[in-house]
C-alpha positions as CSV (number, residue, x, y, z in Angstrom):
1,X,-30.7,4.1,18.8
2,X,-31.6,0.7,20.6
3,X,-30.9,-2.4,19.6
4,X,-33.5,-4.9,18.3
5,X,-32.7,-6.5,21.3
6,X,-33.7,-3.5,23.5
7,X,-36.7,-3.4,21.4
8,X,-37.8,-7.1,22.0
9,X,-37.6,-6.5,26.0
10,X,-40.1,-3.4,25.9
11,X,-43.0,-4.6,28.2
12,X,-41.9,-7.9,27.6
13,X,-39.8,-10.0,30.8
14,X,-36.7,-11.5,28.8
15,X,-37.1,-15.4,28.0
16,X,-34.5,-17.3,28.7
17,X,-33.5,-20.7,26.1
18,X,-35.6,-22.7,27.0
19,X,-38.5,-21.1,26.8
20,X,-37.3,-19.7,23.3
21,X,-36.8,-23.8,22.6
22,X,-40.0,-24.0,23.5
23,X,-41.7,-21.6,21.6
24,X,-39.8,-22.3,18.1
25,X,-41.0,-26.0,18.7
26,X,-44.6,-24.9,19.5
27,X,-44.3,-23.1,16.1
28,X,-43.0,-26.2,13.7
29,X,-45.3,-28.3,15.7
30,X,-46.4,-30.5,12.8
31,X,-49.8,-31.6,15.1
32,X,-51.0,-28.0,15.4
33,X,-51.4,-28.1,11.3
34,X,-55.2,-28.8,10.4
35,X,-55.4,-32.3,9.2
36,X,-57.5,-34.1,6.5
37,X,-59.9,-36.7,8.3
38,X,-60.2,-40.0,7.0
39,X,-63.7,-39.0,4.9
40,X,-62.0,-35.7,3.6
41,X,-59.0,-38.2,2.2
42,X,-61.4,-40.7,0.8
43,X,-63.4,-37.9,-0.9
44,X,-60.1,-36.7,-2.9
45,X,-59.6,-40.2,-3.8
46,X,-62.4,-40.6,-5.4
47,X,-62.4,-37.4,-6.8
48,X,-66.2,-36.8,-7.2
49,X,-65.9,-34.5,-10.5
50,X,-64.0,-37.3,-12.2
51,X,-66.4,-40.0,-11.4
52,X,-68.8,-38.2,-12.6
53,X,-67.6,-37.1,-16.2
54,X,-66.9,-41.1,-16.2
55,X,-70.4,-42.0,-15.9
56,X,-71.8,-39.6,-18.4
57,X,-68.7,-40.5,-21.4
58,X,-70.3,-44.2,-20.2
59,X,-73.7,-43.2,-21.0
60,X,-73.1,-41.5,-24.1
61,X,-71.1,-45.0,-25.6
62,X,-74.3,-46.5,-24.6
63,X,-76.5,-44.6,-26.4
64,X,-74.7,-43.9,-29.3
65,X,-74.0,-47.6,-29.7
66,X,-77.2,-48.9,-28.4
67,X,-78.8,-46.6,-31.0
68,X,-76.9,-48.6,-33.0
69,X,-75.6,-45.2,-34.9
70,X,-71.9,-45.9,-34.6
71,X,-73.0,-49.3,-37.4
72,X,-74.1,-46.9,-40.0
73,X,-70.4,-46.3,-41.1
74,X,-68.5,-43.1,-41.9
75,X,-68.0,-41.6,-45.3
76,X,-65.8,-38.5,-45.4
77,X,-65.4,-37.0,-48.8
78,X,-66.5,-40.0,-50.7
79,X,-64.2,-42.1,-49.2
80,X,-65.7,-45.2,-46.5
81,X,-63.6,-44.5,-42.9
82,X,-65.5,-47.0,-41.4
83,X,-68.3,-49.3,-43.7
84,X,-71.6,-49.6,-42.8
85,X,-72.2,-53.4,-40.6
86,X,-74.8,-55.2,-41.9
87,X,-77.6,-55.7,-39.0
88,X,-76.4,-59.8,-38.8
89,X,-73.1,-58.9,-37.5
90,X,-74.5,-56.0,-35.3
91,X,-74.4,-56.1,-30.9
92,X,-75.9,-54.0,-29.4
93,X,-75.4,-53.9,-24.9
94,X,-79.0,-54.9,-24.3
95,X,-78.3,-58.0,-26.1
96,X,-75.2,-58.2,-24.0
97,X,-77.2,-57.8,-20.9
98,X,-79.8,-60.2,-21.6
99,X,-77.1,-63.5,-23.0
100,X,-75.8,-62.5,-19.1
101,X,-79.2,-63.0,-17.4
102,X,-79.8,-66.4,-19.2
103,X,-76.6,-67.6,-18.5
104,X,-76.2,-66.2,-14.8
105,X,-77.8,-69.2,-13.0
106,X,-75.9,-71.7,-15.9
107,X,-73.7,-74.2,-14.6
108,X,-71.5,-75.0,-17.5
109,X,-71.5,-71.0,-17.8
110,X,-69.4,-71.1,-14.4
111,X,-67.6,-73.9,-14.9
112,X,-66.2,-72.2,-18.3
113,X,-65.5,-69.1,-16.0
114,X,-63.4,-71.1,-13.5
115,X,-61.4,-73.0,-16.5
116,X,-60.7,-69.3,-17.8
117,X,-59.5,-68.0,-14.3
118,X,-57.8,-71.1,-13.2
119,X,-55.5,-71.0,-16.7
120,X,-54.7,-67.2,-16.1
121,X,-54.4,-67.3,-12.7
122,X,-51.5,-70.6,-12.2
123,X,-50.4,-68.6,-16.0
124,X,-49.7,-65.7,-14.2
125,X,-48.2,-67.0,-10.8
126,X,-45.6,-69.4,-12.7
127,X,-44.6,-66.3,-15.2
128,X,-44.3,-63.9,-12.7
129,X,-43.0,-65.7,-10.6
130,X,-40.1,-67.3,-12.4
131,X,-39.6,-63.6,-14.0
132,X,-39.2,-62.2,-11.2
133,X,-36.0,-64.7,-10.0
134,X,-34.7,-64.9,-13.3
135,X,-34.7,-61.2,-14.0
136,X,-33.3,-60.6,-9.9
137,X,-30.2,-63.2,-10.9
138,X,-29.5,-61.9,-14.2
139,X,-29.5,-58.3,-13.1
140,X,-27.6,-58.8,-9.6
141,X,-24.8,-61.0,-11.6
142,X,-23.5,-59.6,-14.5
143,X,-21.0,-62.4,-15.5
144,X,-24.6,-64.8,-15.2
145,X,-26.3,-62.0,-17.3
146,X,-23.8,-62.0,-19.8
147,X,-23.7,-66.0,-20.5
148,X,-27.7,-66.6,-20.2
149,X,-28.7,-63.0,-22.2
150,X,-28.3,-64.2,-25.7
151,X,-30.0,-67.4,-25.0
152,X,-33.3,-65.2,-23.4
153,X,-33.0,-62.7,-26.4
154,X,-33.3,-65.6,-29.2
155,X,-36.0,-67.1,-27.0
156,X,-38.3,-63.7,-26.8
157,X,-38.0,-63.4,-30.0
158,X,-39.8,-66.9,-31.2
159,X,-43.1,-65.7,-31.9
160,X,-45.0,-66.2,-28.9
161,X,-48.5,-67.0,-30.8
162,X,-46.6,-69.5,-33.3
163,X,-45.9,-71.4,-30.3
164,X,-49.8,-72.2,-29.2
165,X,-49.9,-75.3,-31.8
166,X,-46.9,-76.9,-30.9
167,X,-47.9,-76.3,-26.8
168,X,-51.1,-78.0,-27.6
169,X,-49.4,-81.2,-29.3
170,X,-47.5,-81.3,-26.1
171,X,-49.6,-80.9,-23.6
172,X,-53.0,-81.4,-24.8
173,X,-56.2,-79.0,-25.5
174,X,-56.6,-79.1,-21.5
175,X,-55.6,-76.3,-19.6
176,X,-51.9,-77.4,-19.4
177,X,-50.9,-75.8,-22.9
178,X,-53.1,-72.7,-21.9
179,X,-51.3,-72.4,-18.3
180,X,-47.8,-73.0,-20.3
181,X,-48.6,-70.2,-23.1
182,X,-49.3,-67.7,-20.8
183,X,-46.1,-68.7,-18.4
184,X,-44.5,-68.1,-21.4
185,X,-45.5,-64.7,-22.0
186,X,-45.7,-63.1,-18.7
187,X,-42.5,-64.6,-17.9
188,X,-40.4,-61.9,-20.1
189,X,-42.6,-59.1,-19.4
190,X,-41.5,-59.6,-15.8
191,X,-38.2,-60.5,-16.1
192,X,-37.0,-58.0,-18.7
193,X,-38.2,-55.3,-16.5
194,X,-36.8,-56.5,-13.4
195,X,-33.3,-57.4,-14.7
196,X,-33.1,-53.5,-16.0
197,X,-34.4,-52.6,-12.9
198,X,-31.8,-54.6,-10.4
199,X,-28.8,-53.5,-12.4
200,X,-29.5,-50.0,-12.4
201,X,-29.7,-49.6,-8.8
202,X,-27.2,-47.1,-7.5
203,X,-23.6,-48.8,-6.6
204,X,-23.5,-46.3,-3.8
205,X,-26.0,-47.6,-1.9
206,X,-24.8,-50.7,-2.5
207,X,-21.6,-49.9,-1.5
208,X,-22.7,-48.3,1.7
209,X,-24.6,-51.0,2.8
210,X,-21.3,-53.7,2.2
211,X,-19.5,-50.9,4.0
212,X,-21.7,-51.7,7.0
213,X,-21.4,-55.1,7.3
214,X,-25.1,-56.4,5.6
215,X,-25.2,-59.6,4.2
216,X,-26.9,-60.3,0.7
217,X,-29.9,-61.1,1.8
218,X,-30.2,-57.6,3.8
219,X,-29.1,-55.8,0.8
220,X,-31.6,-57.5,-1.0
221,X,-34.6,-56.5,1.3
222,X,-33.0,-52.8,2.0
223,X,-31.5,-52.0,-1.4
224,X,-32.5,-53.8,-4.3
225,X,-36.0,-54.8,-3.4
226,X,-37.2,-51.3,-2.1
227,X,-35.5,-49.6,-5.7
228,X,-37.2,-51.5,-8.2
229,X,-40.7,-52.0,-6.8
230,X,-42.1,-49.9,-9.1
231,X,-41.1,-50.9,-12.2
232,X,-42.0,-54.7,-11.1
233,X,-45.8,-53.5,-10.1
234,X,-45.8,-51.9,-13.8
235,X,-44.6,-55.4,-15.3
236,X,-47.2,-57.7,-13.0
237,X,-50.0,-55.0,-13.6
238,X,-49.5,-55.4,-17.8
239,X,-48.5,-59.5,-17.5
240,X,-52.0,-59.9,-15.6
241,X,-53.8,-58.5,-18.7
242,X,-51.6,-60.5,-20.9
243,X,-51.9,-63.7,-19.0
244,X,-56.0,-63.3,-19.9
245,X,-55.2,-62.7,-23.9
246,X,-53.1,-65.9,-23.5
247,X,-55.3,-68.2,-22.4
248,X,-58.3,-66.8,-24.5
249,X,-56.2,-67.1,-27.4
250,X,-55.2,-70.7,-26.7
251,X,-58.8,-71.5,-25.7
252,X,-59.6,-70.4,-29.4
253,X,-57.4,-72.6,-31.0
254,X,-58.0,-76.1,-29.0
255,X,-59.9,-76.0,-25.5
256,X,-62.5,-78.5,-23.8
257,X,-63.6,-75.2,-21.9
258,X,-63.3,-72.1,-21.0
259,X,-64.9,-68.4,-22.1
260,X,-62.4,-68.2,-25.3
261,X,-64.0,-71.8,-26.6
262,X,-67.7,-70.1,-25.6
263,X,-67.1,-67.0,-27.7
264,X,-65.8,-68.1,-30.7
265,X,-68.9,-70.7,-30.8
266,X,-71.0,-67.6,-30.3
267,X,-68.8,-65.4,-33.2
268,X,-69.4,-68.3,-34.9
269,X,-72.8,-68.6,-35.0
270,X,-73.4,-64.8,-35.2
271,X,-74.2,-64.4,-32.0
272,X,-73.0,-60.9,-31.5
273,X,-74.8,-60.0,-28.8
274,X,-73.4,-63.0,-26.3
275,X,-70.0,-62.4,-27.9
276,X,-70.0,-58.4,-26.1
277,X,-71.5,-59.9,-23.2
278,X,-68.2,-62.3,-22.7
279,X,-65.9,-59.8,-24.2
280,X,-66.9,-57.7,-21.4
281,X,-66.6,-60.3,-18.8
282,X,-63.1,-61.1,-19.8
283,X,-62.3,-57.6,-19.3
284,X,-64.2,-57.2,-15.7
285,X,-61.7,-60.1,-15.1
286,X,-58.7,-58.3,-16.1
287,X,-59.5,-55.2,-14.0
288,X,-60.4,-57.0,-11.1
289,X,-56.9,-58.3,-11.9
290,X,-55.5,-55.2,-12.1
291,X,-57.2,-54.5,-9.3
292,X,-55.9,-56.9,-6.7
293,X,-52.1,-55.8,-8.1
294,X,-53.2,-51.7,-7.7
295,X,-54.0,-52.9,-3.8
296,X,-50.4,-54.6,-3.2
297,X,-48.9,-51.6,-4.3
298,X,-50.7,-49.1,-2.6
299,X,-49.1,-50.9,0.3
300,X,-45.6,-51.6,-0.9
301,X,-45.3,-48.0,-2.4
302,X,-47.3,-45.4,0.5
303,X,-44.2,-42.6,-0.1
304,X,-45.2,-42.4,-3.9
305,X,-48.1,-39.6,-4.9
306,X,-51.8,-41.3,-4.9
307,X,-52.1,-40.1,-8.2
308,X,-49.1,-42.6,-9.3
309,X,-49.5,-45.8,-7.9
310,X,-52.3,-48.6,-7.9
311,X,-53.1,-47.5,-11.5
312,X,-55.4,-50.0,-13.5
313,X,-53.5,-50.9,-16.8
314,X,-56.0,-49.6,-20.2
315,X,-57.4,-52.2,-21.9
């Protein structure tokens, strides 16, 4: 009986190491794979079949509310799920689209815009901002977290909302109480979120890294910051949509300007039609919002599936 050996050397010379070294690295040669070009990879990103049962659940909304059906109301055994509108309070989105075509080329339209953007914008920045350093102190320190926690806990529990009136009084109906509302908010959905974050990173790694001589600030940028990127995208992704509701909620309260003083003068005036039309343009805003936040991470976090990163918020 011959070996396998023997076998492997019928009408076959013997190779010698290296050329077995060669040969095993020819075959887990990662470059000989076949590999997705750069159209292939946008095509499964956009995921064609997707897009398209999009556009047609799109189109049906449209036609079922432009057809004004979904008004009628719902009875279900006698009993009224939803009541019937009556056609004064009705919108429909052609009435949406044409309040946008008058009011494209409208200056005070634009200046009411930028109010709106600058408020959620400066909103956003100072809350997420400050979030972010509170929530990286608290959670790195515990004998800090310990002394300041009950003093953040009584303080996210004050009604956010019930604060509006008395931010006005202070700081006026200009954008300063609006800015200062929505600091408020986003501030503890960023900072809760990071503080959890930072003091559940591993002690290991932590360890490790002390054990080879890194400074704070190295651990910071090669331990703690790389471990709780994702929950901190999640928290600026939902504070971004928050900062909007803010602002529009302060603007209905007291505001010179801005798109939450234009459409509660249309709501208030029945205007139904221009009310959809800004309601939607607030939410274009947030997803562009959202948007710009989905593009950071897609750059922070490239080892995570495409499928779980960059994600636009509902809203």
């Amino acid at each position: 009986m011959k070996s396998s050996d023997g076998e492997e050397s019928i009408g076959n010379p013997p190779m010698s190491d290296e050329q077995k070294s060669h040969e095993t690295s020819k075959r887990f040669d990662m470059a000989s794979l076949p590999q997705e070009t750069r159209g292939e990879r946008v095509i499964r990103r956009i995921d064609i079949p997707v897009q398209l049962t999009r556009v047609a659940i799109l189109v049906f909304i449209i036609w079922i509310w432009e057809s004004r059906i979904i008004f009628k109301g719902l009875n279900v055994l006698g009993f009224d799920v939803l009541p019937e509108i009556i056609p004064l309070f009705q919108g429909v989105p052609t009435e949406a689209w044409d309040y946008i075509t008058d009011v494209w080329n409208e200056k005070l339209f634009w200046q009411d815009f930028w109010v709106t953007l600058q408020e959620a914008l400066l909103g956003f920045l100072y809350g997420s901002l400050s979030g972010f350093l509170v929530g990286m102190i608290l959670g790195r320190f515990k004998r800090a977290r310990k002394v300041f926690s009950p003093f953040l806990i009584f303080t996210n529990a004050v009604p956010k909302i019930a604060l509006a009136p008395i931010l006005i009084l202070w700081y006026g109906v200009d954008i300063g109480s609006k800015v200062a509302l929505a600091t408020i908010i986003v501030f503890f959905i960023v900072q809760i979120p990071v503080m959890a974050a930072v003091s559940g990173v591993d002690p290991d790694l932590d360890t490790v890294a002390s054990s080879m001589g890194a400074t704070q600030l190295q651990k910071f940028r090669l331990v703690v910051l790389p471990s709780i990127l994702g929950p901190l995208f999640g928290a600026l992704r939902l504070a971004s949509i928050y900062a909007i509701l803010s602002v529009v909620f302060g603007e209905f309260l007291a505001s010179k300007r801005g798109l939450g003083q234009r459409l509660l003068y249309q709501v208030n005036n029945f205007g139904m039609g221009a009310a959809i039309a800004l309601m939607s343009i607030l939410a274009i805003l947030a997803l562009f919002f959202n948007a710009g936040i989905g593009f950071l991470e897609r750059k922070f976090l490239r080892w995570q599936d495409d499928t779980t990163r960059g994600n636009v918020v509902s809203l």
